[in-house]
C-alpha positions in Angstrom: 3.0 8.6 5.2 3.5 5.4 6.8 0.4 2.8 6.1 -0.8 2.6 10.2 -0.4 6.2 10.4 -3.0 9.0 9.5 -2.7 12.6 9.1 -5.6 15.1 10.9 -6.4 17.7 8.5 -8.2 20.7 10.4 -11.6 22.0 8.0 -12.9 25.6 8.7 -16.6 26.0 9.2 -18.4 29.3 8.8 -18.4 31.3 11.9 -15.2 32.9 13.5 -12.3 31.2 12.9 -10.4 31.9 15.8 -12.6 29.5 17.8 -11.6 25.8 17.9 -15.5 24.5 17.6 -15.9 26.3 14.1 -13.3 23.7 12.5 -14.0 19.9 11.7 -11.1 17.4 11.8 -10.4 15.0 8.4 -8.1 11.9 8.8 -6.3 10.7 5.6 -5.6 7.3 5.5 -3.4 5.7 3.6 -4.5 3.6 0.2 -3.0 0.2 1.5 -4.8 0.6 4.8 -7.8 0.7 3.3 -7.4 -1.9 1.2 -6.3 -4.2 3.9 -9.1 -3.0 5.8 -11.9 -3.8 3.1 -9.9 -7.5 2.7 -10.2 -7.9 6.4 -13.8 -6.6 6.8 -15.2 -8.8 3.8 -13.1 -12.1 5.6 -14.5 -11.5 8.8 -17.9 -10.7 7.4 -17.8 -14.3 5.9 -16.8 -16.1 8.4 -19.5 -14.8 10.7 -22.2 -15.1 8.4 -21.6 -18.8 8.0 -21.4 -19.1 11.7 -25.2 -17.4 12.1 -28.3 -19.0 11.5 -31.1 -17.1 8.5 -33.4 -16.6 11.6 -30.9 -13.8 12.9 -31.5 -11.4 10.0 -30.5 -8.4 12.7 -28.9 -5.7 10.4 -26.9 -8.4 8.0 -26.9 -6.8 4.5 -29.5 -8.3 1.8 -31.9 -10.0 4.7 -35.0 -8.5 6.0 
């Protein structure tokens, strides 16, 4: 699996499996995307955070 690809994984659900609605879709990702992912995330999270003044609380994690 190449690390910008993912894979679709098809899920049965209960009900008649010969219907396309009764089945959920999965996507594995590889490790080192998600890692890079998480290390981009937590860079841009920074870097926005010291950008923004306390007063805009919004939905930033540990303010009220």
């Amino acid at each position: 699996m190449d690390w910008k690809e993912g894979h679709l994984i098809k899920i049965p659900k209960k009900g008649d499996l010969s219907k396309c609605e009764n089945y959920r879709d999965i996507t594995l990702l590889s490790i080192p995307r998600k890692v890079f992912h998480i290390v981009l995330l937590n860079q841009m999270r920074r870097a926005v955070d010291a950008q923004l003044r306390d007063q805009q609380a919004g939905f930033r994690k540990d303010r009220s």
